[in-house]
C-alpha positions in Angstrom: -33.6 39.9 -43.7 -31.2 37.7 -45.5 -32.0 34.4 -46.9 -28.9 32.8 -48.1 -28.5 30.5 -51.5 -28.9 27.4 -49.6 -31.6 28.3 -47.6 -33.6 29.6 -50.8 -32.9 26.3 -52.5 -35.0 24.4 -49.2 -37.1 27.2 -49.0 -38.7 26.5 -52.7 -38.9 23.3 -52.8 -40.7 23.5 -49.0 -42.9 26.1 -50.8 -43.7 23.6 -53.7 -44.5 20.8 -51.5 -47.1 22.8 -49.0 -48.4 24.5 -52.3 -47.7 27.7 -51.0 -45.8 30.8 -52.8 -44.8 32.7 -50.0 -43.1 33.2 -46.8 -45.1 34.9 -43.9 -43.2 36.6 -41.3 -45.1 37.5 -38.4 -44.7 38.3 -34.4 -45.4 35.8 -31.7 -45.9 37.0 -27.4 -43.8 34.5 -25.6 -42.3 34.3 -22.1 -39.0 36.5 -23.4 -41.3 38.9 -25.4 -42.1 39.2 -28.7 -40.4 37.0 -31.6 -40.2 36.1 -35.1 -42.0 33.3 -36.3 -42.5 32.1 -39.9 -45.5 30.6 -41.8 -45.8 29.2 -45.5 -48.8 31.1 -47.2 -50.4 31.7 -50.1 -50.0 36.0 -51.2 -53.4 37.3 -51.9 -54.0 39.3 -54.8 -53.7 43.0 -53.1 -50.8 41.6 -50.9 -47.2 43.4 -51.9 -44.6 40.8 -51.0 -40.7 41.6 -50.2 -38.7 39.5 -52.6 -35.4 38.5 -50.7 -33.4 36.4 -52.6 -36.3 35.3 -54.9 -38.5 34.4 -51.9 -41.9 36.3 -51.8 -41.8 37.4 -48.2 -45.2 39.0 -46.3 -44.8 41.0 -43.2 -45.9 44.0 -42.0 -45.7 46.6 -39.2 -42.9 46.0 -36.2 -42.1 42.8 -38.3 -40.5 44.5 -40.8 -38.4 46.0 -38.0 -37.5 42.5 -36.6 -36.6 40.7 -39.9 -33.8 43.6 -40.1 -31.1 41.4 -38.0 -32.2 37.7 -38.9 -31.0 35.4 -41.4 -32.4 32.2 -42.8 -29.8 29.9 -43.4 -28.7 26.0 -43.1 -26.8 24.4 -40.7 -24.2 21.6 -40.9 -26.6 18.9 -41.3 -28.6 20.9 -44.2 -31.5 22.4 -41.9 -33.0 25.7 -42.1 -32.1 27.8 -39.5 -33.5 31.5 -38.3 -30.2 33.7 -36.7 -31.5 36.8 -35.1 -28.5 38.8 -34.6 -30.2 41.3 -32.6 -31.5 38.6 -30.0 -29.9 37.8 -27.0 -28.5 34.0 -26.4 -31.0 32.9 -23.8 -34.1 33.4 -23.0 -35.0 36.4 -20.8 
């Protein structure tokens, strides 16, 4: 996973706002299969975070696997964005 500079600067100041310290990357069934999807959570004591680019990051299992191709980013307009290079450009 790659979180770029921009992205990290939204990132910790969305983090701040919900109260939360990390970023919880986990796997969602949908129609197309299984996907990334992200959640802002707090890391329990016994939890072992990836730090990507000073983000605390929680996954675990085939998530790890997934988060290998996808970047957080922003767009033009300044949005966060999740690119999953390893995804195909529509749906099934």
């Amino acid at each position: 996973m790659i979180i770029t500079d921009e992205a990290k600067v939204l990132l910790t100041e969305m983090l701040k706002e919900n109260g939360q310290d990390s970023l919880q990357a986990s796997l969602q069934q949908g129609c197309c299969g299984t996907s990334l999807y992200f959640t802002f959570v707090n890391k329990k004591a016994d939890d072992q975070p990836v730090v990507v680019n000073g983000i605390n990051v929680l996954m675990e299992g085939e998530a790890v696997l997934k988060t290998n191709s996808v970047t957080i980013k922003t767009d033009d307009e300044g949005k966060l964005i999740v690119e999953d290079s390893a995804q195909s450009s529509g749906c099934c």
